[in-house]
Structures are given as C-alpha cells and as structure tokens.
C-alpha positions in Angstrom: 32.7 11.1 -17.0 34.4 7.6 -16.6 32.9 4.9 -17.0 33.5 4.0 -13.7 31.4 7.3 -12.6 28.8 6.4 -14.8 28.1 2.6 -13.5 28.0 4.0 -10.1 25.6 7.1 -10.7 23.0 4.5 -12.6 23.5 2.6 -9.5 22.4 4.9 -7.7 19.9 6.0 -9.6 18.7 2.5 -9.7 18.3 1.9 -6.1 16.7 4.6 -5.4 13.8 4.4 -7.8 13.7 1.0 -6.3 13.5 2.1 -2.8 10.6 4.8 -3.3 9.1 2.1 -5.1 8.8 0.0 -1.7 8.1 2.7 0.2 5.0 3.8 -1.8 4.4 0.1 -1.8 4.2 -0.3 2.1 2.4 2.8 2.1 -0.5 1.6 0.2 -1.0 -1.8 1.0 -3.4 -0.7 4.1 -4.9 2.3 2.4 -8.2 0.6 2.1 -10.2 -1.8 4.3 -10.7 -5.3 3.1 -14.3 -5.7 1.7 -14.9 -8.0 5.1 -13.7 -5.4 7.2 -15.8 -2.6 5.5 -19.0 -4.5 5.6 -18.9 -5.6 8.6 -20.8 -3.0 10.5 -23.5 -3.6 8.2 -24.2 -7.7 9.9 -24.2 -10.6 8.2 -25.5 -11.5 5.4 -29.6 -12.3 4.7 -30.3 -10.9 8.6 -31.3 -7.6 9.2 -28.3 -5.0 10.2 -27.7 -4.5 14.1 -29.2 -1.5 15.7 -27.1 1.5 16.3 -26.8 2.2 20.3 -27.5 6.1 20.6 
C-alpha cells in the first residue's frame, strides 16, 4: 500500500471513531434525569410530599 493509501485509510479510520464517539455522546447526555428533575414529584424539601389525585 502507499503511503499515500495508508495516511488516508488512518484518516478515515480516525474520523470515524471520532464521529461514533459524538454520537454516543449526544446519545447519552439526556439518558438520565437531573437529580432536581427526579425528585421533584416527591415536594420540597422538610414539607410533607403532595397528595396523589386518584
């Protein structure tokens, strides 16, 4: 293979590891609620937690 060949196929290679990299990256910055967001059915803090409407 040339050298030529070569540069471009680590290149390649390169940008693609970097580009599933910020993929998997955008994919898991939401994955889990923020602790605010995941407490905050349960009320505030020192009061009693709201009723559940049936």
């Amino acid at each position: 293979m040339s050298s030529l060949g070569k540069m471009k196929k680590s290149k390649r290679s390169r940008r693609d590891k970097k580009q599933n990299r910020r993929r998997k990256n955008l994919m898991s910055a939401r994955s889990t609620e923020p602790a605010v967001e995941f407490f905050a059915a349960l009320g505030e803090p020192g009061k009693p937690a709201p009723k559940k409407s049936v």
